[in-house]
FIKOL-765504 format. One record per residue (C-alpha): x, z, y; residue in three letters; residue number from 1. Coordinates in steps of 0.5 Angstrom, whole numbers, plus 500, padded with zeros to 3 digits. Example, Ala and Ser with C-alpha at 12.3 -4.5 7.8 and 13.67 -1.06 7.14 Angstrom:
@east->525; up->516; north->491; rest->ALA; nr->1
@east->527; up->514; north->498; rest->SER; nr->2
This chain:
@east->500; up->500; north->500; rest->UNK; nr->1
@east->503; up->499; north->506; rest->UNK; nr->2
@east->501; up->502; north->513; rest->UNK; nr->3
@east->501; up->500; north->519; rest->UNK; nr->4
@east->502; up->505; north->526; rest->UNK; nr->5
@east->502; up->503; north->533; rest->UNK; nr->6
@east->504; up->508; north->539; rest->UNK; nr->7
@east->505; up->508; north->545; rest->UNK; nr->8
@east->507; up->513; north->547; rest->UNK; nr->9
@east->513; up->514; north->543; rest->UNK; nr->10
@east->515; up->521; north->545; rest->UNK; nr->11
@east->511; up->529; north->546; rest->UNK; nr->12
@east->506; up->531; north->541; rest->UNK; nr->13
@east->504; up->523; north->539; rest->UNK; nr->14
@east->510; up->522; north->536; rest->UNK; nr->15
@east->511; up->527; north->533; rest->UNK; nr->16
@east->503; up->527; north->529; rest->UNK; nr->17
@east->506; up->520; north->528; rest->UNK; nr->18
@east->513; up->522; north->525; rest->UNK; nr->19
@east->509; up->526; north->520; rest->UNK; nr->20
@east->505; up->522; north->518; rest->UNK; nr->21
@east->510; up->517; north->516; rest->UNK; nr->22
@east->513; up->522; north->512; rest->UNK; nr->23
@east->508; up->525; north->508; rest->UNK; nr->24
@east->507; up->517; north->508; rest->UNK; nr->25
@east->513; up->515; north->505; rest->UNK; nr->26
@east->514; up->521; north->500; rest->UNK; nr->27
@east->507; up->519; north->497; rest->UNK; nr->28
@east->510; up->512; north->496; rest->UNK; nr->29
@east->506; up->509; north->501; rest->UNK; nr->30
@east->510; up->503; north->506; rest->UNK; nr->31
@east->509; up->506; north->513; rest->UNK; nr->32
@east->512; up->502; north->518; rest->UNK; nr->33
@east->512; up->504; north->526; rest->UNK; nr->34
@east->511; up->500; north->531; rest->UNK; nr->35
@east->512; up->502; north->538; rest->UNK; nr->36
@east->517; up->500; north->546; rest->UNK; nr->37
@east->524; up->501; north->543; rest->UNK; nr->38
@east->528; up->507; north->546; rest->UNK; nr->39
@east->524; up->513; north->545; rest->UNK; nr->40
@east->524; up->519; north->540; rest->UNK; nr->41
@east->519; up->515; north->535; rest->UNK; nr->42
@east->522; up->510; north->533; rest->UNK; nr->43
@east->529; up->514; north->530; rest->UNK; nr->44
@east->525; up->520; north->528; rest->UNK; nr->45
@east->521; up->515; north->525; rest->UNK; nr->46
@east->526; up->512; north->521; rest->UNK; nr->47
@east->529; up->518; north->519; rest->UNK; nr->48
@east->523; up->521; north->516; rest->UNK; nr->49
@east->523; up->514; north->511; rest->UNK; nr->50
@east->519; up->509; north->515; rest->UNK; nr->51
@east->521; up->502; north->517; rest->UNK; nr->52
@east->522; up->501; north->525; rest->UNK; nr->53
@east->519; up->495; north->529; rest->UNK; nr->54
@east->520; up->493; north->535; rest->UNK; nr->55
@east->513; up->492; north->539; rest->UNK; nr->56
@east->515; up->492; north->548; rest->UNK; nr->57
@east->509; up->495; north->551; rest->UNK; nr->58
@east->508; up->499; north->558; rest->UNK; nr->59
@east->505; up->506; north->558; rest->UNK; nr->60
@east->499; up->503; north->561; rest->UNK; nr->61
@east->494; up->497; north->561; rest->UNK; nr->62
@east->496; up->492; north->566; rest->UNK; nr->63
@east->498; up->484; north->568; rest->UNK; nr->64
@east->502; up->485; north->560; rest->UNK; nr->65
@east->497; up->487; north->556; rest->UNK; nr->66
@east->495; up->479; north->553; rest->UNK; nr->67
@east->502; up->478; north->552; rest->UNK; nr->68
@east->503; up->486; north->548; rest->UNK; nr->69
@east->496; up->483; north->544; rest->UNK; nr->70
@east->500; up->477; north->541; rest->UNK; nr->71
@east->505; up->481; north->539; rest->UNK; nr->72
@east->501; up->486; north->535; rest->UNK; nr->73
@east->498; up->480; north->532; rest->UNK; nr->74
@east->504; up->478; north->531; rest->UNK; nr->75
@east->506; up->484; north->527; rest->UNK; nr->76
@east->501; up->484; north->523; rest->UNK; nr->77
@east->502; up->478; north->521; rest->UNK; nr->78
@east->509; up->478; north->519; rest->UNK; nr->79
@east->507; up->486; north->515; rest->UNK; nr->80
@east->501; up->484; north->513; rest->UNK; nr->81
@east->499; up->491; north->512; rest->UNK; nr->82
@east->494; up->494; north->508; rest->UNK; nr->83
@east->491; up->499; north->514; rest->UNK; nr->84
@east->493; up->499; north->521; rest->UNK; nr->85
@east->492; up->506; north->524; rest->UNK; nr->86
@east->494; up->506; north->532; rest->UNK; nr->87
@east->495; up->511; north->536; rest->UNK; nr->88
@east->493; up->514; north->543; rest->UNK; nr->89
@east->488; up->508; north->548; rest->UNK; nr->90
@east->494; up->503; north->550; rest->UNK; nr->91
@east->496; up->502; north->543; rest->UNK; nr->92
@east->489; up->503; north->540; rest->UNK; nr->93
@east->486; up->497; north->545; rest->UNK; nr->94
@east->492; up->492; north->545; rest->UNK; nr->95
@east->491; up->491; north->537; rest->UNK; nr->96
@east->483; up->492; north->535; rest->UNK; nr->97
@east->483; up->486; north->541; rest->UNK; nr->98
@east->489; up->483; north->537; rest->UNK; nr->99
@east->485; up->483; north->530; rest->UNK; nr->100
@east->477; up->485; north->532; rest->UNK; nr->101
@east->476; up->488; north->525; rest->UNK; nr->102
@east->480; up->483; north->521; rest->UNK; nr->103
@east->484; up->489; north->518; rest->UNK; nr->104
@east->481; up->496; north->516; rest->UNK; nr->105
@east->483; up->500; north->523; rest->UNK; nr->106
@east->483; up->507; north->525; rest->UNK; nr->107
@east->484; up->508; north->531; rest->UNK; nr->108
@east->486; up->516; north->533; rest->UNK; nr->109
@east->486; up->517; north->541; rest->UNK; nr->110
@east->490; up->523; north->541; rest->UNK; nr->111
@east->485; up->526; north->547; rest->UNK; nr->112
@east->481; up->521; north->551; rest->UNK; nr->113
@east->484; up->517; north->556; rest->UNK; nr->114
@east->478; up->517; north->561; rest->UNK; nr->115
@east->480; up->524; north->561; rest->UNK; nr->116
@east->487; up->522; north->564; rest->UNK; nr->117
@east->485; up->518; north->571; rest->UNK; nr->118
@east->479; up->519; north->576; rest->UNK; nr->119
@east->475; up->514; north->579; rest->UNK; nr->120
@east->476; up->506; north->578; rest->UNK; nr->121
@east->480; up->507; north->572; rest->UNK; nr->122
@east->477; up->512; north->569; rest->UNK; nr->123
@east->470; up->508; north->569; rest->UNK; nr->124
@east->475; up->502; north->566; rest->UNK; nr->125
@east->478; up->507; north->560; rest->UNK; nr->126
@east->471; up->508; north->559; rest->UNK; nr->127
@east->469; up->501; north->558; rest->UNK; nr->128
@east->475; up->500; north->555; rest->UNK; nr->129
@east->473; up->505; north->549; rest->UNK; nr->130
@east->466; up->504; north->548; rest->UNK; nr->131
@east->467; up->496; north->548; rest->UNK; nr->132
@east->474; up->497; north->542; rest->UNK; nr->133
@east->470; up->503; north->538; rest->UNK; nr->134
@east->467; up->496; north->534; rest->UNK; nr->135
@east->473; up->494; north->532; rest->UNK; nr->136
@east->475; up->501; north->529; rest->UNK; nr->137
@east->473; up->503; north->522; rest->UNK; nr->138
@east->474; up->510; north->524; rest->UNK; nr->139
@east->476; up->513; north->530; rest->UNK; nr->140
@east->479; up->519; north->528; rest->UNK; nr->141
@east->479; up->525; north->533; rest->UNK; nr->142
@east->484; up->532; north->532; rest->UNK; nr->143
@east->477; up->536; north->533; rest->UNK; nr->144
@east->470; up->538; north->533; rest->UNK; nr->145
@east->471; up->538; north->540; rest->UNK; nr->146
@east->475; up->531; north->541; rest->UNK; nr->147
@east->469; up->528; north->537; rest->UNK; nr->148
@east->464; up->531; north->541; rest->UNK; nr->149
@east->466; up->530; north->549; rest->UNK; nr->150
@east->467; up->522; north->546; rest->UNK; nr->151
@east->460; up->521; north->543; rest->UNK; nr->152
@east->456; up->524; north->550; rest->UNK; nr->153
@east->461; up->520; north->554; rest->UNK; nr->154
@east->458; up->514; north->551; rest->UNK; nr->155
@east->463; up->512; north->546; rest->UNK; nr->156
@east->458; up->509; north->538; rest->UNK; nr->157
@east->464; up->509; north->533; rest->UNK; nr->158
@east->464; up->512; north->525; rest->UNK; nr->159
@east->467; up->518; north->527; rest->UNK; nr->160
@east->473; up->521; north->523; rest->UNK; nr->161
@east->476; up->529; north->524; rest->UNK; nr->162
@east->482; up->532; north->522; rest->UNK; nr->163
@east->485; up->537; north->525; rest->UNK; nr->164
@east->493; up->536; north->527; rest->UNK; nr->165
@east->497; up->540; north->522; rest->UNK; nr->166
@east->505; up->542; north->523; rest->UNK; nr->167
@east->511; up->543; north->519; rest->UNK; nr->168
@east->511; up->550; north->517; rest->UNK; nr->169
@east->517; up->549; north->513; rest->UNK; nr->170
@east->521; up->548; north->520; rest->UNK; nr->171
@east->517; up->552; north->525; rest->UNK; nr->172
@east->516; up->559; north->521; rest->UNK; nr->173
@east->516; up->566; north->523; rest->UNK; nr->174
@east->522; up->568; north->527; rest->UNK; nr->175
@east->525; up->576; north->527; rest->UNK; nr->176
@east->528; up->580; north->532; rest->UNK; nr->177
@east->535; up->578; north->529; rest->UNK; nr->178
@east->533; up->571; north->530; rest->UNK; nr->179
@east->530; up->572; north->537; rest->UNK; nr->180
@east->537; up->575; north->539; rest->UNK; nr->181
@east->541; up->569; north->535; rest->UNK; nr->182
@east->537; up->564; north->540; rest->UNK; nr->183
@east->537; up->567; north->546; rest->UNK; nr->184
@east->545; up->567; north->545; rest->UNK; nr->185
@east->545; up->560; north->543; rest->UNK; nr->186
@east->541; up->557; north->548; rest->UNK; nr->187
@east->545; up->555; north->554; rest->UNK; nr->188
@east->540; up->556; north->559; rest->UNK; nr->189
@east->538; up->563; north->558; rest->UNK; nr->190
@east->546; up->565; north->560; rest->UNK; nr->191
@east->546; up->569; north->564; rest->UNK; nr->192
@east->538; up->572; north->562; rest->UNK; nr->193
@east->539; up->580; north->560; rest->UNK; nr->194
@east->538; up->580; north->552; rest->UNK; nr->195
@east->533; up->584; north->552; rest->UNK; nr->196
@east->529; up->581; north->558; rest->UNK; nr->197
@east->520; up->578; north->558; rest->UNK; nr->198
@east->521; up->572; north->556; rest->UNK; nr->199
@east->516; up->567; north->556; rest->UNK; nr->200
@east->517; up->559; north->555; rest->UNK; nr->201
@east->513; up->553; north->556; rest->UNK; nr->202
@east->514; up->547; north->552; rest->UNK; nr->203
@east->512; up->540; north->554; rest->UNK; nr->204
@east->512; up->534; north->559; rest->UNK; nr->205
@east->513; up->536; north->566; rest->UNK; nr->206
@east->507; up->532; north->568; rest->UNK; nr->207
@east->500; up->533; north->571; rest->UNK; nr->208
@east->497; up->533; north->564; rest->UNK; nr->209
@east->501; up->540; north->563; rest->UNK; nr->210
@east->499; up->543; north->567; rest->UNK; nr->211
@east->506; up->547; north->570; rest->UNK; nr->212
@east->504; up->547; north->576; rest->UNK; nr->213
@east->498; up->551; north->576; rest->UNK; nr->214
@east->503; up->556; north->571; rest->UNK; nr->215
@east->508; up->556; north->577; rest->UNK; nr->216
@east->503; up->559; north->582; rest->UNK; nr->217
@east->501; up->563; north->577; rest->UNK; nr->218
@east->508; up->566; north->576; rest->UNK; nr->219
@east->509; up->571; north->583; rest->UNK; nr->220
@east->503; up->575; north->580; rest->UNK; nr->221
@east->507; up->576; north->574; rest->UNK; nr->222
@east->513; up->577; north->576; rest->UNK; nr->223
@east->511; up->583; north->580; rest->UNK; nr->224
@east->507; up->587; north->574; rest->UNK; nr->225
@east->513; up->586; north->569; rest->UNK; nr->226
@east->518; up->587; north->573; rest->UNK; nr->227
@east->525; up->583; north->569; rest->UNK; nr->228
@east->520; up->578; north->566; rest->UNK; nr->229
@east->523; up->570; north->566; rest->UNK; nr->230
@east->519; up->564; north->565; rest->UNK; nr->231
@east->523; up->557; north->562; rest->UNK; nr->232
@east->520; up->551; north->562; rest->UNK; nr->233
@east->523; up->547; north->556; rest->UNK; nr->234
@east->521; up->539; north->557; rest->UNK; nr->235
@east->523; up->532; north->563; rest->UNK; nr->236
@east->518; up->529; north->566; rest->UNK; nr->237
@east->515; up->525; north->573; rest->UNK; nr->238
@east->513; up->531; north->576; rest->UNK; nr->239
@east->520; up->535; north->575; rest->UNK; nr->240
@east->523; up->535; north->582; rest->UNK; nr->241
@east->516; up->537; north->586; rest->UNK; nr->242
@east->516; up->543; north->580; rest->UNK; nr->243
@east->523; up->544; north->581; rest->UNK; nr->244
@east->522; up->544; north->589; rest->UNK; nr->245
@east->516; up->549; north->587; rest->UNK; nr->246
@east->519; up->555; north->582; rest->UNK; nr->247
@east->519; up->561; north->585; rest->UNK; nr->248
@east->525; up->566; north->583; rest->UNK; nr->249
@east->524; up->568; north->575; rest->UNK; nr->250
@east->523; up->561; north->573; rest->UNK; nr->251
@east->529; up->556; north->569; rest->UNK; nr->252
@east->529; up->548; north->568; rest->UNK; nr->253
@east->531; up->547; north->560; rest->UNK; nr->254
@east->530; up->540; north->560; rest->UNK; nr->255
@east->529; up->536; north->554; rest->UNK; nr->256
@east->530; up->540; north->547; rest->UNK; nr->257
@east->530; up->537; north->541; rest->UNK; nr->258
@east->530; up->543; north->537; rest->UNK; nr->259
@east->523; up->546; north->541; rest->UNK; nr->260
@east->523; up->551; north->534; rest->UNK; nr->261
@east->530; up->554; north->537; rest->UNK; nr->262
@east->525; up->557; north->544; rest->UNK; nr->263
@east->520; up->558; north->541; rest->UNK; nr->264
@east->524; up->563; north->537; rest->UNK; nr->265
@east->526; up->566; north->543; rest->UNK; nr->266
@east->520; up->567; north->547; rest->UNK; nr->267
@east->516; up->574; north->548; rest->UNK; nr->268
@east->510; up->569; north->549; rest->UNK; nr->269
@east->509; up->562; north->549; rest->UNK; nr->270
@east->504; up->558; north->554; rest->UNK; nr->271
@east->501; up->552; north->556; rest->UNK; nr->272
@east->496; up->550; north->561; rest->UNK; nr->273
@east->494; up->544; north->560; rest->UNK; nr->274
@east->488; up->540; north->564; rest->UNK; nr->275
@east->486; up->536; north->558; rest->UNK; nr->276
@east->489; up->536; north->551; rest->UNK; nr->277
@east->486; up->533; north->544; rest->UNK; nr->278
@east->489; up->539; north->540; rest->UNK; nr->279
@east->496; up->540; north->542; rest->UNK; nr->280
@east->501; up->542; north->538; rest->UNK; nr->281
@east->505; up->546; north->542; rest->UNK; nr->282
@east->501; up->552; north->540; rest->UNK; nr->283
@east->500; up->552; north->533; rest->UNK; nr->284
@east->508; up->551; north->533; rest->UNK; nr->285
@east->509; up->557; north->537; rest->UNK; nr->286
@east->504; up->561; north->532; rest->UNK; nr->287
@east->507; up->558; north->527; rest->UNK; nr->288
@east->513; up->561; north->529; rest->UNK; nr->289
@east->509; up->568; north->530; rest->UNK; nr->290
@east->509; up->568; north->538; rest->UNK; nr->291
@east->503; up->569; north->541; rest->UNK; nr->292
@east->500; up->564; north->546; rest->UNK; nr->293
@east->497; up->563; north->553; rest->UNK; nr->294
@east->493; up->556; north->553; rest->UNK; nr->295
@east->487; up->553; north->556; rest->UNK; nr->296
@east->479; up->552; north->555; rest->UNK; nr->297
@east->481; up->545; north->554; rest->UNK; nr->298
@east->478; up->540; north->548; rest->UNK; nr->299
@east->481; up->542; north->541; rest->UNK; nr->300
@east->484; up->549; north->543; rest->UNK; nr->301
@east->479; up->554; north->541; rest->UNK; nr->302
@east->479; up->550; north->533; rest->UNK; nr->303
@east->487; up->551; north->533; rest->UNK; nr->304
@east->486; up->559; north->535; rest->UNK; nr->305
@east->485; up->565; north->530; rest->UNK; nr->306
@east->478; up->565; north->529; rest->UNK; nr->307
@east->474; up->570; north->534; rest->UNK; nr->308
@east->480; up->570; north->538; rest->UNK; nr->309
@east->479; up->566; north->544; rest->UNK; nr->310
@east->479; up->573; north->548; rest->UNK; nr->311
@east->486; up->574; north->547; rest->UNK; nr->312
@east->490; up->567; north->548; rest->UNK; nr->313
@east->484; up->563; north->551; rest->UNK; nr->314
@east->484; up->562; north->559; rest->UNK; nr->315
@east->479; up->558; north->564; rest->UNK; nr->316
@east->484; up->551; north->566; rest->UNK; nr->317
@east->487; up->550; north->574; rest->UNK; nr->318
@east->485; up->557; north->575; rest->UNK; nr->319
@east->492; up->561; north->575; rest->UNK; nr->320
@east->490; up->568; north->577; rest->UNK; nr->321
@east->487; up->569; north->570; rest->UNK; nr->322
@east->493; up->565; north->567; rest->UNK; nr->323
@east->497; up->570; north->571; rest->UNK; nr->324
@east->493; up->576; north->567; rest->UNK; nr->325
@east->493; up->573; north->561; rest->UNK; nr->326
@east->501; up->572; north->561; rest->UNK; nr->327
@east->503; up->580; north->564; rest->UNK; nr->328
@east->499; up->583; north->559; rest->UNK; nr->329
@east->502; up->580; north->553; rest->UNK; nr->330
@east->510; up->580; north->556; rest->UNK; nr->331
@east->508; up->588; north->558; rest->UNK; nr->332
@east->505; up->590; north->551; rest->UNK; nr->333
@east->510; up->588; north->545; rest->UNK; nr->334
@east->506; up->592; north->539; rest->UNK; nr->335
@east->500; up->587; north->542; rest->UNK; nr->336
@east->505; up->581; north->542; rest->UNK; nr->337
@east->506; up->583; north->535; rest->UNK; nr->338
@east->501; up->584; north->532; rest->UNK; nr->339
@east->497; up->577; north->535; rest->UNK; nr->340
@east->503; up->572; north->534; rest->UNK; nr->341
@east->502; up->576; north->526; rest->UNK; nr->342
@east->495; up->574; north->526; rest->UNK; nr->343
@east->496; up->567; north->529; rest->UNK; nr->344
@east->502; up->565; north->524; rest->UNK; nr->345
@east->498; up->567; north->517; rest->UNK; nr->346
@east->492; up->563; north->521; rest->UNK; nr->347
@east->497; up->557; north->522; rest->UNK; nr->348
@east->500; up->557; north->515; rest->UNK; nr->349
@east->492; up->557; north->512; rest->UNK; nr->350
@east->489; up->551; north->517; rest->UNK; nr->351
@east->494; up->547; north->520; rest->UNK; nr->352
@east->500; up->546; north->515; rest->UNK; nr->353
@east->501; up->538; north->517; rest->UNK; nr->354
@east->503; up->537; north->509; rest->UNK; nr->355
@east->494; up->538; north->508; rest->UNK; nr->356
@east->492; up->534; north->515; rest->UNK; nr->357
@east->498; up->528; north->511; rest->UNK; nr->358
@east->493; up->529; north->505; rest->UNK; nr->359
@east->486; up->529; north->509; rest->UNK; nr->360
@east->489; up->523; north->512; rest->UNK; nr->361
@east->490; up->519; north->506; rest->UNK; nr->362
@east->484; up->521; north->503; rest->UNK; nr->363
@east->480; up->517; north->509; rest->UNK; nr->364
@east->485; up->511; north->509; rest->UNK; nr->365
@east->483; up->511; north->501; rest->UNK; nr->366
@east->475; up->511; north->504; rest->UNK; nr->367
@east->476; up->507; north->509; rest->UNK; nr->368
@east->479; up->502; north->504; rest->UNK; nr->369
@east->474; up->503; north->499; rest->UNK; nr->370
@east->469; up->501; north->504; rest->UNK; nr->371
@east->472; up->494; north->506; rest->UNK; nr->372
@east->473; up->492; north->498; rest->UNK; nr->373
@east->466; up->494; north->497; rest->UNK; nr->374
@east->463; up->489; north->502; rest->UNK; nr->375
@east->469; up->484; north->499; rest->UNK; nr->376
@east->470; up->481; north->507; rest->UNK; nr->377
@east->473; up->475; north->507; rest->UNK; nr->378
@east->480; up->474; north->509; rest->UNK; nr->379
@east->481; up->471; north->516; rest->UNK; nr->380
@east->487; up->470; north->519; rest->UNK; nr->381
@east->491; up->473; north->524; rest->UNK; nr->382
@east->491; up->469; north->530; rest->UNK; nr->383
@east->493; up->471; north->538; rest->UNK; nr->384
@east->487; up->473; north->542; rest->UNK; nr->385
@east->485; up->468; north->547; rest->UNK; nr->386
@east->487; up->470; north->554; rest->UNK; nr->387
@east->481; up->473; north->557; rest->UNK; nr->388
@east->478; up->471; north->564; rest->UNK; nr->389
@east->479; up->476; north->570; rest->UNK; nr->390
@east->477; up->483; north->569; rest->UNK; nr->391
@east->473; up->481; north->563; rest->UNK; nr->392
@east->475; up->483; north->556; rest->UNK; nr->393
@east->474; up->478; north->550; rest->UNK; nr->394
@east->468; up->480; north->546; rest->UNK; nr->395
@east->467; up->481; north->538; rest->UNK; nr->396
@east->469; up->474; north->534; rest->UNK; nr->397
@east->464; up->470; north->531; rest->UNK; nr->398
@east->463; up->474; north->525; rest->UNK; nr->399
@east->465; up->480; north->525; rest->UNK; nr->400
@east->460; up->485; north->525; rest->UNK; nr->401
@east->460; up->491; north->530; rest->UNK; nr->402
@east->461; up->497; north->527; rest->UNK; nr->403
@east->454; up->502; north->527; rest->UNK; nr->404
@east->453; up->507; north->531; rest->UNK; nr->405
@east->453; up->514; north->527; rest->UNK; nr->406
@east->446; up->516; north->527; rest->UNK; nr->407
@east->445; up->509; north->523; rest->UNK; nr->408
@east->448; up->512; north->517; rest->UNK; nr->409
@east->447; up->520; north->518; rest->UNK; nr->410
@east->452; up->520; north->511; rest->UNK; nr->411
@east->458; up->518; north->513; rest->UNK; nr->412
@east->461; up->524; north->518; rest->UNK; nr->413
@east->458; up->529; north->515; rest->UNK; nr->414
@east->463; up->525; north->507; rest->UNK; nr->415
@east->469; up->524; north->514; rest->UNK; nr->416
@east->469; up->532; north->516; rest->UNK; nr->417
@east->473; up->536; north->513; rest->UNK; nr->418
């Protein structure tokens, strides 16, 4: 069997829900190849983790390229002749279900809705971009219950798929105090930070999205009840130099980490305050890890977090003083911090393992496959969408019904829903 992913981004937690898929992928037997821009982190780790890596060059957003992006897709698909393409996020999911319209079994996985990421016109357009593609999707595959729902009341008639985000926690797992010690000597950013300092860490993009600017205001507030108390923003992003221009005193710039499970091991605390997500994995990393976290009501986080928990991780977004209380009292109480970050890395290894999201994963391609031999579609070849006029995106081939809207078959999310 092989499948085919293409992304765009190629860094951050898409990457890293791609990377492990194609490993579990590749383990299981399966050929995965990984489409993507060269020069990013997804197309080594991709290859490392047993996948094949091709080149696809497309920008983060739709643009005057994006015909030219569609035909070498289709071009790809061509050549690989996969199985199942799987795409992943809105770019990468619109250029190939315009590519192939429903010729080759597709699941599309939107990784967060990208109407969600723009505001005005070009939120309207992300809007139609995925109510029009959804068509062309055997499954749309959401990270959560919540991700699922908001795509529906915005208008978006797919066959839904939910499968919660998993991590490896063979790689991230509990950190004791030794190993706490040994990461805060070896990290070259925390020089100078006393050993025994409130440590809490940030780990994600600098971006809008993140949120760190809402944590930056928050921090003063924090800083004046836990006297001591550090914050370290672990990432690089568009937005690092206006949050560099507005750290207050207490906060670190770490840049990029590569080994993320190395901060997390040495923070009190773990927080991220995003504005929207589809169900991050910085949290359930650092749970798994036996930290204790701080993030936003935002779609996905309550479905990560220990059941009935809300309370002690959960805050409003954009609102930095309950952020901010939030914070001091998880860095002000350590029996606190420990029991939490003991309930949250039990709650990890029993819900979010990626080695079961990679098995819930294959048994949708198994269904979705099965679906598409049962209907014995007739194969049709691969040719490069024709140019679309201005401000018009081509409709369905001739012949290629429309997917139906879920309520027409009341069977399939609750069979696709584990």
């Amino acid at each position: 069997m092989t499948v085919l992913h293409l992304s765009q981004p190629v860094d951050g937690g898409v990457a890293r829900v791609v990377t492990d898929l194609v490993r579990a992928q590749s383990a299981a037997g399966a050929r995965a190849v990984v489409a993507c821009p060269p020069g990013g982190a997804l197309g080594r780790d991709a290859a490392a983790a047993g996948a094949e890596v091709a080149d696809w060059p497309a920008l983060r957003e739709p643009g005057p390229g994006l015909y030219g992006e569609a035909v070498r897709a289709a071009r790809l698909v061509r050549r690989l002749r996969p199985d199942l393409v799987h795409t992943h996020s809105a770019k990468a999911g619109l250029v190939l279900r315009l590519a192939l319209r429903g010729r080759v079994p597709t699941v599309h996985q939107p990784h967060a809705w990208s109407f969600d990421a723009v505001g005005g016109t070009t939120a309207r357009l992300a809007l139609y971009w995925e109510r029009l593609a959804a068509r062309w999707a055997d499954r749309v595959l959401c990270v959560a219950d919540d991700e699922l729902r908001h795509g529906e009341a915005s208008g978006v008639r797919a066959r839904w798929a939910v499968v919660h985000n998993g991590v490896d926690t063979g790689r991230f797992r509990p950190a004791d105090e030794a190993a706490r010690a040994r990461a805060r000597t070896a990290l070259p950013a925390l020089a100078g930070v006393p050993p025994h300092a409130p440590l809490a860490v940030c780990v994600g993009r600098l971006c809008r999205q993140k949120g760190q600017d809402v944590l930056l205001r928050a921090w003063p507030e924090v800083a004046a009840r836990v006297p001591g108390a550090r914050l370290v923003l672990v990432g690089d992003g568009p937005s690092r130099r206006e949050l560099a221009s507005a750290a207050p005193a207490g906060v670190l710039f770490a840049g990029a980490a590569q080994d993320t499970a190395a901060w997390y091991a040495a923070a009190d605390a773990v927080v991220l305050p995003s504005r929207w997500e589809g169900m991050a994995l910085v949290p359930l990393e650092a749970m798994a890890c036996g930290r204790p976290v701080v993030t936003t009501a935002v779609t996905g986080a309550a479905e990560s977090l220990p059941p009935g928990r809300a309370a002690d991780f959960l805050v409003p977004p954009e609102d930095p003083r309950a952020l901010a209380r939030a914070l001091a009292s998880l860095l002000a109480d350590p029996p606190l911090r420990h029991d939490l970050g003991l309930l949250a890395a039990e709650h990890v290894r029993a819900f979010h393992d990626v080695r079961h999201t990679a098995e819930r994963v294959a048994r949708l391609y198994a269904e979705v496959l099965a679906e598409r031999s049962a209907a014995a579609p007739v194969r049709r070849r691969i040719r490069p969408p024709a140019p679309a006029a201005a401000g018009r995106l081509p409709r369905p081939a001739a012949g290629i019904p429309s997917r139906p809207h879920p309520d027409l078959h009341p069977d399939t999310r609750e069979h696709i829903r584990r």
